[in-house]
Backbone bond lengths (Angstrom), bond angles and torsions (degrees), N, CA, C in turn:
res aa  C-N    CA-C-N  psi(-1)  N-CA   C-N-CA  omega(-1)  CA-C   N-CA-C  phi
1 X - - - 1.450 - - 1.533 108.58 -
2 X 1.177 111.73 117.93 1.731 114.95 171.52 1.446 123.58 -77.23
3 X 1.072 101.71 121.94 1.911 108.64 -167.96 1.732 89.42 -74.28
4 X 1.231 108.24 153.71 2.082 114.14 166.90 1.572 90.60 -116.77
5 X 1.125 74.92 142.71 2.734 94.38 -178.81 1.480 73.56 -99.69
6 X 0.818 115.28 112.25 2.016 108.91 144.87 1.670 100.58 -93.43
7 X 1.302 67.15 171.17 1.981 95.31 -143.24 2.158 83.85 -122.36
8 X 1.319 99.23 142.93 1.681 111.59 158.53 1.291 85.45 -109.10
9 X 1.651 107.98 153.75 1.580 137.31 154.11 1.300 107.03 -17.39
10 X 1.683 123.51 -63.96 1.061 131.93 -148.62 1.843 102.05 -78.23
11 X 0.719 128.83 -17.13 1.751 137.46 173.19 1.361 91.92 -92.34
12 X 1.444 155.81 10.56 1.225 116.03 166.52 1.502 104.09 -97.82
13 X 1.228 108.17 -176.56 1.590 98.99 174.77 1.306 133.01 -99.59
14 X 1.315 143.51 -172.05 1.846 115.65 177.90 0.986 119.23 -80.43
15 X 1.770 120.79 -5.84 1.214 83.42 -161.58 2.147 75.32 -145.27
16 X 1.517 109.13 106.04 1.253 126.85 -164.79 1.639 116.63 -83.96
17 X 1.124 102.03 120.95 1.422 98.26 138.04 1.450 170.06 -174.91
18 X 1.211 157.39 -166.44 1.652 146.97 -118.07 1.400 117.21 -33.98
19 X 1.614 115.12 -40.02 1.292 130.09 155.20 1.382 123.81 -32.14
20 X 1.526 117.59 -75.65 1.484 142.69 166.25 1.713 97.41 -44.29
21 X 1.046 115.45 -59.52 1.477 102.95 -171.12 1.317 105.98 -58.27
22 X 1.758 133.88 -50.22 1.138 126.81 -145.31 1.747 104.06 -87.25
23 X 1.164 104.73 -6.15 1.746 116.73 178.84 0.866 111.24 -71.61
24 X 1.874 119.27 -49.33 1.397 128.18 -171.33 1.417 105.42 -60.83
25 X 1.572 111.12 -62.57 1.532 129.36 -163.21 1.732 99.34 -58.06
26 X 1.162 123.59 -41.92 1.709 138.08 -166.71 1.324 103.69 83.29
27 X 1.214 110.77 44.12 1.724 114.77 -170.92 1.914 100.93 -111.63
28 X 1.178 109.92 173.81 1.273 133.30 162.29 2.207 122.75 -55.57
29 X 0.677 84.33 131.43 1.435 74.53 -174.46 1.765 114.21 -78.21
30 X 1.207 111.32 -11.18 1.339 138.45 179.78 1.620 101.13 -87.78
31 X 1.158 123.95 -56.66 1.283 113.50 146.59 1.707 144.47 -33.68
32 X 0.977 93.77 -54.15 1.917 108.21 177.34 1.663 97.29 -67.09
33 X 1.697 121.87 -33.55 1.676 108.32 171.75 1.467 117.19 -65.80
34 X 1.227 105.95 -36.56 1.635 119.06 -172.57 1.457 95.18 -54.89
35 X 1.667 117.89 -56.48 1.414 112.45 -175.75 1.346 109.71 -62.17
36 X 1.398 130.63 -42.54 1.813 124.63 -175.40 1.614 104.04 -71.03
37 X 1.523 123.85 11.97 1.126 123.82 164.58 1.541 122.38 -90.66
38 X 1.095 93.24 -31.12 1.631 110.27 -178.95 1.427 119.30 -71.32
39 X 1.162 149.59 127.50 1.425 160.00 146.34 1.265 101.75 -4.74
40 X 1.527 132.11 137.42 1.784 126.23 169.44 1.570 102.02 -63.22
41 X 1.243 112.73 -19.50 1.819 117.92 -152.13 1.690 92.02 -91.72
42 X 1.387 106.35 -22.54 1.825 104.69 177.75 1.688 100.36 -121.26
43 X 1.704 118.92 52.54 0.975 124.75 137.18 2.083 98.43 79.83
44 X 1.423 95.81 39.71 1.563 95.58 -167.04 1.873 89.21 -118.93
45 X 1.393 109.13 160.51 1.450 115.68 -162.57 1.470 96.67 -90.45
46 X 1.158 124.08 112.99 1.514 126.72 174.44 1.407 114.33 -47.72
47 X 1.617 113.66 111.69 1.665 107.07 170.74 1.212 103.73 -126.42
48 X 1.458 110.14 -159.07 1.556 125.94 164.47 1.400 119.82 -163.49
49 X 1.567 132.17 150.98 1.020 119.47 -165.65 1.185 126.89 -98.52
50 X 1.100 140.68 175.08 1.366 156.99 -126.31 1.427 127.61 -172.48
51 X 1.497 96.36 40.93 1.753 99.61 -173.58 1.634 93.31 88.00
52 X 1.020 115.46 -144.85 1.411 122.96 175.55 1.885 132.04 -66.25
53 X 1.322 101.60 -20.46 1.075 113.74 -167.17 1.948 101.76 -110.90
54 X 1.514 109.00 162.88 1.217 113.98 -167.23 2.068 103.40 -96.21
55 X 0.827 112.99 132.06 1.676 107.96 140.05 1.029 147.78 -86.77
56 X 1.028 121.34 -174.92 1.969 123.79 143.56 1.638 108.34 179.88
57 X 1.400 100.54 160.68 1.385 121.11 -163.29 1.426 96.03 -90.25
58 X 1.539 114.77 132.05 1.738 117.47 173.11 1.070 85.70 -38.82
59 X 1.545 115.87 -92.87 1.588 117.58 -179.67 1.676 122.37 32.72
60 X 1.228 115.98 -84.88 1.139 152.19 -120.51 2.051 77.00 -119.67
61 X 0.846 108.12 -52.06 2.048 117.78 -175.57 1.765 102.63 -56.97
62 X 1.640 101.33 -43.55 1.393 106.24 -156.33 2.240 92.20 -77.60
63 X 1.490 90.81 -50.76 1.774 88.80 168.18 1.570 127.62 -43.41
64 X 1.478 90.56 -41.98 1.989 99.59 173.37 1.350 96.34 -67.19
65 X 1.166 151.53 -62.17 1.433 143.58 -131.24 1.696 83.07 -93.33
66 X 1.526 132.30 -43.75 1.713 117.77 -175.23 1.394 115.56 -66.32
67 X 1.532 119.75 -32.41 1.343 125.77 147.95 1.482 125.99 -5.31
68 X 1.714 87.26 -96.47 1.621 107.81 173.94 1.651 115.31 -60.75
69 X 1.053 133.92 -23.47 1.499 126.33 134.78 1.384 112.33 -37.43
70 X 0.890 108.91 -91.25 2.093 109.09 -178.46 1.464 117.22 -42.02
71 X 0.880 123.52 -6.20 1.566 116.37 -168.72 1.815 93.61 -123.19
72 X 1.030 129.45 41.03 1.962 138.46 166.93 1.148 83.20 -37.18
């Protein structure tokens, strides 16, 4: 049986990623790409890249997640 660590905001680090996101959320990590695929304007998690791999700024994570709060 696999235990999940949930994570508060404040333990992640500034500067996240797909991993970190999908820990927090308890989501798929294959998921959290699908979202850094998506447009911010069609509800996609604002990142940027990094050589091959994606980021994003808590910053910018904590705005996506108050978002999808506001938009029920």
């Amino acid at each position: 049986m696999t235990q999940i660590k949930l994570l508060t905001l404040e333990q992640l680090p500034s500067i996240l990623t797909a991993q970190n996101i999908a820990d927090y959320l308890v989501i798929g990590r294959k998921r959290v790409y699908e979202y850094m695929q998506l447009s911010p304007a069609h509800g996609g998690i604002p990142c940027f890249s990094l050589g091959k791999t994606k980021r994003v700024e808590k910053k910018d994570f904590e705005k996506w997640i108050a978002d999808r709060k506001n938009n029920k």
